[in-house]
mmCIF file of the C-alpha atoms, coordinates in Angstrom:
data_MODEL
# 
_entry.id   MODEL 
# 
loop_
_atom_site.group_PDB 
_atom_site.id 
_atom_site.type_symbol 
_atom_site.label_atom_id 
_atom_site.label_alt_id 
_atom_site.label_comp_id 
_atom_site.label_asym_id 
_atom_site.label_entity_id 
_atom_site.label_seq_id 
_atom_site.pdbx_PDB_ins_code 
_atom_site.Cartn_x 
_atom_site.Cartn_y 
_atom_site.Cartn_z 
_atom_site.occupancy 
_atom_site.B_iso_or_equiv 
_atom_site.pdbx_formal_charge 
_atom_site.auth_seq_id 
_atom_site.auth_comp_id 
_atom_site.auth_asym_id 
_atom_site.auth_atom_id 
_atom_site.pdbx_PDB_model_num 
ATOM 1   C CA . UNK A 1 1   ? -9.333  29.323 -44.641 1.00 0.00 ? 1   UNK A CA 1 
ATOM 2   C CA . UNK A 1 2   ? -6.936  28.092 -42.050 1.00 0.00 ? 2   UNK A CA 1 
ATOM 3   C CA . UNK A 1 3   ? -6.520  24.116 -41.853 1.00 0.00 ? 3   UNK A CA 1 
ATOM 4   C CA . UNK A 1 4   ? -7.843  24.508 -38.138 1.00 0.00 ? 4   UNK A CA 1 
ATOM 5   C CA . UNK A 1 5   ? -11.301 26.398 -39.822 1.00 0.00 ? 5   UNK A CA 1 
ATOM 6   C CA . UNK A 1 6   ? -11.395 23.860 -42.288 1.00 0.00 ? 6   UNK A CA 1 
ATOM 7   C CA . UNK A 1 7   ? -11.307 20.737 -39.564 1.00 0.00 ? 7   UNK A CA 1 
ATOM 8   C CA . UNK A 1 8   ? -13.765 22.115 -37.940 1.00 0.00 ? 8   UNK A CA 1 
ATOM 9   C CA . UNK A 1 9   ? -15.967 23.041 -40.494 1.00 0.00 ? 9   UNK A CA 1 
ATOM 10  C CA . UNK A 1 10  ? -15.845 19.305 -41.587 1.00 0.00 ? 10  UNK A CA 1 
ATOM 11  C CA . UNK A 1 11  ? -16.520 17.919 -37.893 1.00 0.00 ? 11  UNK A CA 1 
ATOM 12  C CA . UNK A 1 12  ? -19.691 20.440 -38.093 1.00 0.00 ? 12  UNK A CA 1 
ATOM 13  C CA . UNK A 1 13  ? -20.730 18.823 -40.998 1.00 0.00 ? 13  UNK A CA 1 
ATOM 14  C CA . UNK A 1 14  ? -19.992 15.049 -39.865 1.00 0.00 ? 14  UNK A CA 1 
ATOM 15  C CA . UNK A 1 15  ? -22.015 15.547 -37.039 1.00 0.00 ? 15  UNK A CA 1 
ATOM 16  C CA . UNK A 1 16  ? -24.593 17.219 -38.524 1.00 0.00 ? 16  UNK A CA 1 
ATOM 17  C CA . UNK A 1 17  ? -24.814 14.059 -40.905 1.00 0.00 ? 17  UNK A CA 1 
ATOM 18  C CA . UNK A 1 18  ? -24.707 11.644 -38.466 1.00 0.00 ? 18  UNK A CA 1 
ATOM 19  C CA . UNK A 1 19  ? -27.771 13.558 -36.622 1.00 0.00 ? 19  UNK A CA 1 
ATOM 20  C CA . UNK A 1 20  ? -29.334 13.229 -40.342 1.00 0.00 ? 20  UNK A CA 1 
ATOM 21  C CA . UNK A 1 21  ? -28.799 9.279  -40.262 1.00 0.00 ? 21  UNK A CA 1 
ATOM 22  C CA . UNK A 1 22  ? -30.141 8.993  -36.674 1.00 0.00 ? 22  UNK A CA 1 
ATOM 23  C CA . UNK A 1 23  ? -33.305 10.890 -37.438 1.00 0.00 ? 23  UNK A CA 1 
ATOM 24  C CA . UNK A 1 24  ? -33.522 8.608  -40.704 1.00 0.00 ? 24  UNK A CA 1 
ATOM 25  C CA . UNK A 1 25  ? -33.183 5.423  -38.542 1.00 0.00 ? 25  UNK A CA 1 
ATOM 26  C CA . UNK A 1 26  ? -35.800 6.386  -35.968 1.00 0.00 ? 26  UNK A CA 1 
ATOM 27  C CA . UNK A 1 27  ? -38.005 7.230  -38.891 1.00 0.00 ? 27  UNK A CA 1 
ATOM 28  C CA . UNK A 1 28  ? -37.392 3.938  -40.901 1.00 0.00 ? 28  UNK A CA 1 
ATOM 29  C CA . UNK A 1 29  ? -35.924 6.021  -44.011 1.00 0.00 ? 29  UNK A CA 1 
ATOM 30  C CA . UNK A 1 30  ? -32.805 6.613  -45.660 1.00 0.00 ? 30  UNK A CA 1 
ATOM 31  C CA . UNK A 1 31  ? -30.959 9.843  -46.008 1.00 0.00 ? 31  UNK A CA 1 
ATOM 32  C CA . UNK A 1 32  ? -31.773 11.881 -48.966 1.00 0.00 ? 32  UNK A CA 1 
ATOM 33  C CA . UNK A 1 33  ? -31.681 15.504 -50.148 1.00 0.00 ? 33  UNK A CA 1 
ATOM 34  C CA . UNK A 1 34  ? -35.770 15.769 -49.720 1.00 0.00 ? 34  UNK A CA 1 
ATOM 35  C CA . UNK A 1 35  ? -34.928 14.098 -46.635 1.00 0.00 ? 35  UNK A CA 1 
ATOM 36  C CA . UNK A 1 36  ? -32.742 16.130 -45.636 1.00 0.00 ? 36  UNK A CA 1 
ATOM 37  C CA . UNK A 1 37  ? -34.805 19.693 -46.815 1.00 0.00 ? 37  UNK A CA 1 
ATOM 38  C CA . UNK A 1 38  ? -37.834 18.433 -44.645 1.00 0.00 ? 38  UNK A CA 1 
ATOM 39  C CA . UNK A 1 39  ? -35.285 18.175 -41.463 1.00 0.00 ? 39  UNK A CA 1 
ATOM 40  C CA . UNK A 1 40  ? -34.047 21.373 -41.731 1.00 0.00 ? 40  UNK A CA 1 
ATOM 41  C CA . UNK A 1 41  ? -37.544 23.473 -42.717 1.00 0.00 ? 41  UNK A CA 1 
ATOM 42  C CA . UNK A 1 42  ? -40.038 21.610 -40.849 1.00 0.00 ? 42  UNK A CA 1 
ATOM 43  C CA . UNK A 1 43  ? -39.012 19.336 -38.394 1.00 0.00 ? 43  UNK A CA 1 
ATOM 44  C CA . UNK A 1 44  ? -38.422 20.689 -35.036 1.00 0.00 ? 44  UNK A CA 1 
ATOM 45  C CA . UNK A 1 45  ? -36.145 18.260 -33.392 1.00 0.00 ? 45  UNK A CA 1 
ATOM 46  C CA . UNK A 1 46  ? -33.847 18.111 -35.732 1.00 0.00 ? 46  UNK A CA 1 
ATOM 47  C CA . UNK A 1 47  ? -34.006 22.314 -36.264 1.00 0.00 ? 47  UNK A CA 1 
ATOM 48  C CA . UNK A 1 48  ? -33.242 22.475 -32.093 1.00 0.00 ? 48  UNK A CA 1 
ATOM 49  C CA . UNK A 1 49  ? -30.545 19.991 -33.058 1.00 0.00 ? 49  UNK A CA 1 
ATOM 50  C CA . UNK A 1 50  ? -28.486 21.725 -35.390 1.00 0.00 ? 50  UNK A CA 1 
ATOM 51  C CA . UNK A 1 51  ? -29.080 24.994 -33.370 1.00 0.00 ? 51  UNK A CA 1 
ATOM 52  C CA . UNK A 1 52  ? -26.931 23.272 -30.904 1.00 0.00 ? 52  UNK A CA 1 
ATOM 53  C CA . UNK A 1 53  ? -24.794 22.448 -33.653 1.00 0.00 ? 53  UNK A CA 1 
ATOM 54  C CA . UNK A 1 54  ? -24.101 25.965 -34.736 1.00 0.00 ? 54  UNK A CA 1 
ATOM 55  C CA . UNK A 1 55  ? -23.909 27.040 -31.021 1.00 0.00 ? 55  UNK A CA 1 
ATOM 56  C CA . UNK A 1 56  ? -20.480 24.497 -30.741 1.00 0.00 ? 56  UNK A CA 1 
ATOM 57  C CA . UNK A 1 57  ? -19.377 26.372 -34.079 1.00 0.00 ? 57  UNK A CA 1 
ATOM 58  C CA . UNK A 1 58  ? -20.058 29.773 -33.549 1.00 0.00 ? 58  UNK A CA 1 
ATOM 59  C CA . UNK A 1 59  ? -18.053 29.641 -30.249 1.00 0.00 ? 59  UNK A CA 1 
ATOM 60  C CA . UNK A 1 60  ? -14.937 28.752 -32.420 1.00 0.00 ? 60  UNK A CA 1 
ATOM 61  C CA . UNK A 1 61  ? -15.017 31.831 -34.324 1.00 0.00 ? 61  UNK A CA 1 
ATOM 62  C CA . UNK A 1 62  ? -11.803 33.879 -32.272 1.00 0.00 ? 62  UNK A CA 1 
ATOM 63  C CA . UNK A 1 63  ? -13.141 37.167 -30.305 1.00 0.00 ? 63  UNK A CA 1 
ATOM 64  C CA . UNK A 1 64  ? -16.399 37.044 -30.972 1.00 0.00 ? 64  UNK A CA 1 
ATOM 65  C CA . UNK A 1 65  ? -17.498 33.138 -31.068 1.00 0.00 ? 65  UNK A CA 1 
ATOM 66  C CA . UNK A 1 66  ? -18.499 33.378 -27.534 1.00 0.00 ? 66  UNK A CA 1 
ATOM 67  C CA . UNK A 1 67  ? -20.367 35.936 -27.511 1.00 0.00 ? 67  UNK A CA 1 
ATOM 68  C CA . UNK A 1 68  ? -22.040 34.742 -30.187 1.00 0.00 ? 68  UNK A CA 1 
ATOM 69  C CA . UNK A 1 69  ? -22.946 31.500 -29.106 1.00 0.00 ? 69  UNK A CA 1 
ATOM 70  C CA . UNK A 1 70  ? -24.143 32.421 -25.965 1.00 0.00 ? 70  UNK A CA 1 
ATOM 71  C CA . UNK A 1 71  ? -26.912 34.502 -27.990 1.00 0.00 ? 71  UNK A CA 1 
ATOM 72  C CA . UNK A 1 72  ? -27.655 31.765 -30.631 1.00 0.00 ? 72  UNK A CA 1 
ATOM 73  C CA . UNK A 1 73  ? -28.065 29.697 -27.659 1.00 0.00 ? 73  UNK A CA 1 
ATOM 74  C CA . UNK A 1 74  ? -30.729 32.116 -25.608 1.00 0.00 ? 74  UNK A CA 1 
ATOM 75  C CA . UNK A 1 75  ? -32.552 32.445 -28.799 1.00 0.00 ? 75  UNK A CA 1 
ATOM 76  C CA . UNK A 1 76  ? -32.636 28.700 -29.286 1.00 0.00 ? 76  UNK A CA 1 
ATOM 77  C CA . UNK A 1 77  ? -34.019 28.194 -25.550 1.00 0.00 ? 77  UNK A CA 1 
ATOM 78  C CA . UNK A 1 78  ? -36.515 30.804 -26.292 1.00 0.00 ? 78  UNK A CA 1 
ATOM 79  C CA . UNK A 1 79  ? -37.680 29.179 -29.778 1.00 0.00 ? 79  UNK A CA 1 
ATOM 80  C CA . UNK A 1 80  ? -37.845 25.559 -28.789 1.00 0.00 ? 80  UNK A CA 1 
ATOM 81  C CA . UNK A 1 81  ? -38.478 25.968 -24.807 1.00 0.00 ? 81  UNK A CA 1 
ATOM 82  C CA . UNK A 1 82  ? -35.944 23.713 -24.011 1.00 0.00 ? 82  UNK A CA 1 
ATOM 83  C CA . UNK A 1 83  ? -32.272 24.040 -23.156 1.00 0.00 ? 83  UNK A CA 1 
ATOM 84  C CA . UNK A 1 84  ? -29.007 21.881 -23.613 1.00 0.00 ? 84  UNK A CA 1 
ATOM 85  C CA . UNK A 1 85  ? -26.053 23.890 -21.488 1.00 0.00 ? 85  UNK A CA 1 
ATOM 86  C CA . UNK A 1 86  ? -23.440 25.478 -23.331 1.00 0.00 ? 86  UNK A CA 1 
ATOM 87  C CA . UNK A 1 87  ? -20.991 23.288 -20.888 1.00 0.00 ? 87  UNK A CA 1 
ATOM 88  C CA . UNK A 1 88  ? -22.455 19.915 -22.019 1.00 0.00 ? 88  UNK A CA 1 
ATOM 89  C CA . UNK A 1 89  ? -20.702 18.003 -24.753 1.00 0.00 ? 89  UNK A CA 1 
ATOM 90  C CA . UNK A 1 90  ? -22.664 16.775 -27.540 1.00 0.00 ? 90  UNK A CA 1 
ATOM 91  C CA . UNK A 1 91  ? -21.294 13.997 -29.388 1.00 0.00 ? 91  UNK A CA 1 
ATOM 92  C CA . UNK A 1 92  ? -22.266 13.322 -32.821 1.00 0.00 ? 92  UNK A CA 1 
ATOM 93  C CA . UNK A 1 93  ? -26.047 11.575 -33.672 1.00 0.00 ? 93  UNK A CA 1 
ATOM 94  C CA . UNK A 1 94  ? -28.345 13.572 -31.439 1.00 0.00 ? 94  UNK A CA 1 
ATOM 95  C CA . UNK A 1 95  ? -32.115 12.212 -31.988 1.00 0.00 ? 95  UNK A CA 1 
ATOM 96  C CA . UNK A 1 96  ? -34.279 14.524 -30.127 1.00 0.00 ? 96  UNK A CA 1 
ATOM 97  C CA . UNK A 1 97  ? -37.964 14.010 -31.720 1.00 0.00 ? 97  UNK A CA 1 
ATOM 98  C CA . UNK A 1 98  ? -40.099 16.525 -29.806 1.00 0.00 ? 98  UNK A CA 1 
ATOM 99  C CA . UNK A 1 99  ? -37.525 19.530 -28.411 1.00 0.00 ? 99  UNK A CA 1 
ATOM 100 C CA . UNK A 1 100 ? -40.160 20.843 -25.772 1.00 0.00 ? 100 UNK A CA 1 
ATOM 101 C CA . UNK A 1 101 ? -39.463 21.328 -22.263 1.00 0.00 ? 101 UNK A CA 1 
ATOM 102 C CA . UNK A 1 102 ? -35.991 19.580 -22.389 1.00 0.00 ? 102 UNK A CA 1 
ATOM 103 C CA . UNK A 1 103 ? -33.634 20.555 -19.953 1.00 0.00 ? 103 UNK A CA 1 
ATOM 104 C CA . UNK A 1 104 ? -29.979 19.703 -19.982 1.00 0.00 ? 104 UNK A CA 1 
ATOM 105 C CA . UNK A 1 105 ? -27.500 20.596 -17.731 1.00 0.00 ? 105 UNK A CA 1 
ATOM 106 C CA . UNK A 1 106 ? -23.710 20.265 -17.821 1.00 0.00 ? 106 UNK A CA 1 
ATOM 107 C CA . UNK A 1 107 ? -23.242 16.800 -18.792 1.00 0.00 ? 107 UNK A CA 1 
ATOM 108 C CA . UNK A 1 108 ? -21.794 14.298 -21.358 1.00 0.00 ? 108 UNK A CA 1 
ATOM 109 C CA . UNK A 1 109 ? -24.044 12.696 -24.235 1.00 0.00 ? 109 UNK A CA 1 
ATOM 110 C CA . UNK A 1 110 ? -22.532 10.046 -25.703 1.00 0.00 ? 110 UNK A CA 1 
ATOM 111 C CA . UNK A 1 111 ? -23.255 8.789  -29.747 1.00 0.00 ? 111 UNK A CA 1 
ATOM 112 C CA . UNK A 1 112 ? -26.468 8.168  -31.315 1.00 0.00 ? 112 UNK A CA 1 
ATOM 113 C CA . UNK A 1 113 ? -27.966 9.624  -27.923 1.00 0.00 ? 113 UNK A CA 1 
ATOM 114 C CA . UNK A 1 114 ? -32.377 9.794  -28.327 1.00 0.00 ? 114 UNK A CA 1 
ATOM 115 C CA . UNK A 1 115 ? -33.862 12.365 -25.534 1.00 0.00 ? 115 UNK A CA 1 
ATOM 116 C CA . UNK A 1 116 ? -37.530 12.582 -25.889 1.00 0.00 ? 116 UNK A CA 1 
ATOM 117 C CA . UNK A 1 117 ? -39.703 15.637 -24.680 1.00 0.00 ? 117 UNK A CA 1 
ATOM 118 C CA . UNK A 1 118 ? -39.761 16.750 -20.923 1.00 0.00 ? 118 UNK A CA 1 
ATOM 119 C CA . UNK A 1 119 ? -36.091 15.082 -20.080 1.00 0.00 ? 119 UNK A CA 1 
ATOM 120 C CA . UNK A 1 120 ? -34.089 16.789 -17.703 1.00 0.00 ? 120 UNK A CA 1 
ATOM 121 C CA . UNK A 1 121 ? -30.680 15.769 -17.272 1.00 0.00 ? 121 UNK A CA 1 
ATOM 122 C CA . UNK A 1 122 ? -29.054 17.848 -14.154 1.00 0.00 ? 122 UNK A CA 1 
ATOM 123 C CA . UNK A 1 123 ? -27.209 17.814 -11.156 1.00 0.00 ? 123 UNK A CA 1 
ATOM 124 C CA . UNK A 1 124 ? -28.791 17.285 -7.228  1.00 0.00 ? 124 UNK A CA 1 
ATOM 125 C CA . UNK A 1 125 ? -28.027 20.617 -5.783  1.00 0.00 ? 125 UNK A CA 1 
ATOM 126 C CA . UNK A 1 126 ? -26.407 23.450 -8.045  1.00 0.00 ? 126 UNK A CA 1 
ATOM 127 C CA . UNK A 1 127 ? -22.851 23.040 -6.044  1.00 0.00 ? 127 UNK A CA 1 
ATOM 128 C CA . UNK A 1 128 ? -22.419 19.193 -6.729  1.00 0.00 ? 128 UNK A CA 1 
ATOM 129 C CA . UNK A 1 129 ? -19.357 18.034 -8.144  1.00 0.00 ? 129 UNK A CA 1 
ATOM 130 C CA . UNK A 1 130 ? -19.223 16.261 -11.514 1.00 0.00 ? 130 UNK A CA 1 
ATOM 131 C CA . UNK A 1 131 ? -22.238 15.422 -13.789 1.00 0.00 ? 131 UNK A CA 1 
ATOM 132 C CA . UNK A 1 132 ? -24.089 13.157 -15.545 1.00 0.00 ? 132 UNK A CA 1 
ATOM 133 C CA . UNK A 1 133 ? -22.647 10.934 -18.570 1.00 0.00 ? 133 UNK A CA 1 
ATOM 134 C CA . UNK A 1 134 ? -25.065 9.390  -21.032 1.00 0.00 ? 134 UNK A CA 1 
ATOM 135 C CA . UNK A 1 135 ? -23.603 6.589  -22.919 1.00 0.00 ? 135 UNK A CA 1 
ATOM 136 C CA . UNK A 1 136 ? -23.565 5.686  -26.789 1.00 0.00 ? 136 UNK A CA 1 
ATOM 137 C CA . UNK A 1 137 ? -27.065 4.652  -27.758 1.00 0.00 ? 137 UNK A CA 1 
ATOM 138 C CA . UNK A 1 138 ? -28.983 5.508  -24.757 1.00 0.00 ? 138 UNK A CA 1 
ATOM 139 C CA . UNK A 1 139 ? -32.812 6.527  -24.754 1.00 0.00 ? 139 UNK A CA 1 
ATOM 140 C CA . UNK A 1 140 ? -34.410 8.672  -22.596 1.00 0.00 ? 140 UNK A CA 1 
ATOM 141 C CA . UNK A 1 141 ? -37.974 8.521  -22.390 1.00 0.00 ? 141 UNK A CA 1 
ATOM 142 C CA . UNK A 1 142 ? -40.749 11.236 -22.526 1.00 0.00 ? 142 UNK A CA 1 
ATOM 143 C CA . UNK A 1 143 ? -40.358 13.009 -18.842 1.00 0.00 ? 143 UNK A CA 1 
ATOM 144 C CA . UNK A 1 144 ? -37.278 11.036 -17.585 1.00 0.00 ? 144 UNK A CA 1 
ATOM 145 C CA . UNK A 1 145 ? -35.085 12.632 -14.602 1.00 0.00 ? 145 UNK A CA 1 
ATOM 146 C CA . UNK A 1 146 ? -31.048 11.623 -14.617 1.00 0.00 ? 146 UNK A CA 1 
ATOM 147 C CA . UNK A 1 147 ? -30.217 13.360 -11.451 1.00 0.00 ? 147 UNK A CA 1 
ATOM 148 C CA . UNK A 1 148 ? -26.685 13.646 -10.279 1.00 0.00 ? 148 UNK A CA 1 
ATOM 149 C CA . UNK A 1 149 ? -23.556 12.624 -11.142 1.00 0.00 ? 149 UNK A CA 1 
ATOM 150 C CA . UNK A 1 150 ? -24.256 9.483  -12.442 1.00 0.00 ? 150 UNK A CA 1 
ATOM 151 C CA . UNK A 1 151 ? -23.805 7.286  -15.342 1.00 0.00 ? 151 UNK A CA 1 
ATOM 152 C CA . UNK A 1 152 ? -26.310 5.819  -17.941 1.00 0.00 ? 152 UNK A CA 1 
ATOM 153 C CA . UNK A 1 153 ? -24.643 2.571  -19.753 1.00 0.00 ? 153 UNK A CA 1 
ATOM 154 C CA . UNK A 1 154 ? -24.218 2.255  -23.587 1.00 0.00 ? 154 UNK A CA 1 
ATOM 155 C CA . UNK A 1 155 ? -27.407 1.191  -24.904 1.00 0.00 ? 155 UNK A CA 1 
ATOM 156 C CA . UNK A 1 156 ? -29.711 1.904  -21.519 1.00 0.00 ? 156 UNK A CA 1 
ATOM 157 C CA . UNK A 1 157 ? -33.631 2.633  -21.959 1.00 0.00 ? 157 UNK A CA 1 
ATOM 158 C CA . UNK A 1 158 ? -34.494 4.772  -19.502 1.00 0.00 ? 158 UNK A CA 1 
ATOM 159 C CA . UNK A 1 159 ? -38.566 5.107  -19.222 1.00 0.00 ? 159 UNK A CA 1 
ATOM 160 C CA . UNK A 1 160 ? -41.102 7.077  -19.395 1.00 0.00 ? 160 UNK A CA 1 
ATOM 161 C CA . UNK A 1 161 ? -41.060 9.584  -16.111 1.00 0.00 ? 161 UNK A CA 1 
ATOM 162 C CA . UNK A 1 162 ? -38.541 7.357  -14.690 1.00 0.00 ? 162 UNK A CA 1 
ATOM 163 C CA . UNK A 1 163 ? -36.155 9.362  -11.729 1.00 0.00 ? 163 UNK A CA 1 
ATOM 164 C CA . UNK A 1 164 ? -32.707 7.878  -12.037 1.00 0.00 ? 164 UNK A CA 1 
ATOM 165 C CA . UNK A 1 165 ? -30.776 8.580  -9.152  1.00 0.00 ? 165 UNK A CA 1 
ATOM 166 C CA . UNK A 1 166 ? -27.843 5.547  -9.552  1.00 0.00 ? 166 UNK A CA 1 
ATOM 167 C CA . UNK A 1 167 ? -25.685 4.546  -11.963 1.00 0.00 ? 167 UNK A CA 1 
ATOM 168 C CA . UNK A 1 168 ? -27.783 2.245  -14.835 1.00 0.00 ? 168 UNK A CA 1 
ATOM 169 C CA . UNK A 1 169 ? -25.056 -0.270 -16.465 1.00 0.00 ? 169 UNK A CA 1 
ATOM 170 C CA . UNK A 1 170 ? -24.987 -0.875 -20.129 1.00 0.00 ? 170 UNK A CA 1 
ATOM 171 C CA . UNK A 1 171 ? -28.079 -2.140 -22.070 1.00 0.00 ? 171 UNK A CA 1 
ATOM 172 C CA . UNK A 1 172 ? -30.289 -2.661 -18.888 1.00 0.00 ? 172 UNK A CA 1 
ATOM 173 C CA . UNK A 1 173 ? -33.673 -0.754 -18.252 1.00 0.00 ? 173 UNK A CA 1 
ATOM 174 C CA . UNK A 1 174 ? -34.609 1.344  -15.943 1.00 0.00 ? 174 UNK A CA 1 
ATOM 175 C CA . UNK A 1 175 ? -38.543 2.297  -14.674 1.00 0.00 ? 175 UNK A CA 1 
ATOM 176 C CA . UNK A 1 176 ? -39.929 3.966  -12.033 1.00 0.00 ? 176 UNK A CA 1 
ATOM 177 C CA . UNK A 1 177 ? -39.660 6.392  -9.006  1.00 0.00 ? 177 UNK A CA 1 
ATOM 178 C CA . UNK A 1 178 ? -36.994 6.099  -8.005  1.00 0.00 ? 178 UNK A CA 1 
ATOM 179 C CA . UNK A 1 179 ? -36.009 3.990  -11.007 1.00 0.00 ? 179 UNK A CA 1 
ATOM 180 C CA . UNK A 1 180 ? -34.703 1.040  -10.590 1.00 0.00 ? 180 UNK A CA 1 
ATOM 181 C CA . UNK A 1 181 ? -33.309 -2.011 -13.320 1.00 0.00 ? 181 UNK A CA 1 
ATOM 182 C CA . UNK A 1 182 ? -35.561 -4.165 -14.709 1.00 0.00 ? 182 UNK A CA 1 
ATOM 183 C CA . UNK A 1 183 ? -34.036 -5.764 -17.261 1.00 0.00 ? 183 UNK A CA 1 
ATOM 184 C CA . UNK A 1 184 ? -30.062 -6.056 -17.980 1.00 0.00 ? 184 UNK A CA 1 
ATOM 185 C CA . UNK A 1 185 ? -28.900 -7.549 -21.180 1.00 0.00 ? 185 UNK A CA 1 
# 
């Protein structure tokens, strides 16, 4: 195993344990190995989580990564009916509770990112420039709509079936259609 392998191999692993920790947090537990077991048999989000995680290291595997990853990612759509784009960058702590009908375009998710069920994160029209970029901390609530190229603060709430259209600054909240800020920390 090359040093490169290695590396990654070890970021795989770091963010699939930081993942761990976030699902522990929202759950009010600590990590443990039974803990741990229960994620990766039984509990859905965290299963449609480290299928993403898998798809980012299968696609460093030389020749055939790609390949691969594009099928580990079509079966994981078709398991979990929802979808994160093989073009948007996951950053370590993913919390994604209920993986059904999530849709996820291109974008950036920052750290310790929570998307509940029925998100979709896209752009306006399919030729618009740029794309969306979740900060650290951010929640998106059941059946929220980040639409465009637009930018949700560290530590935003974003509620439930709320259609963001504008930029939401750090730690403020955002409700409504279209949503606008109703509280800013």
């Amino acid at each position: 195993m090359t040093n490169t392998e290695s590396g990654e191999a070890a970021g795989f692993r770091a963010a699939v344990r930081r993942d761990l920790a976030l699902f522990a947090h929202h759950e009010s537990t600590i990590v443990t190995a039974g803990f741990t077991l229960r994620m990766i048999l039984v509990t859905q989000g965290f299963q449609f989580v480290l299928a993403r995680r898998i798809q980012d290291l299968l696609a460093r595997i030389p020749v055939i990564g790609r390949p691969m990853r594009r099928i580990w990612w079509w079966a994981t759509c078709r398991s979990f009916g929802s979808e994160i784009a093989i073009g948007c960058t996951v950053s370590p702590g993913l919390y994604i509770p209920h993986p059904y009908g999530i849709v996820v375009g291109v974008c950036t998710l920052g750290e310790n990112v929570a998307i509940l069920q029925n998100v979709t994160i896209g752009s306006r029209h399919s030729h618009s420039p740029g794309h969306a970029r979740i900060g650290r901390n951010a929640y998106l609530s059941a059946g929220a709509a980040i639409i465009g190229a637009i930018s949700i603060g560290e530590g935003a709430m974003i509620g439930a079936n709320a259609v963001v259209l504008r930029d939401v600054p750090n730690g403020a909240v955002a409700v409504g259609v279209p949503a606008r800020i109703v509280a800013a920390s």
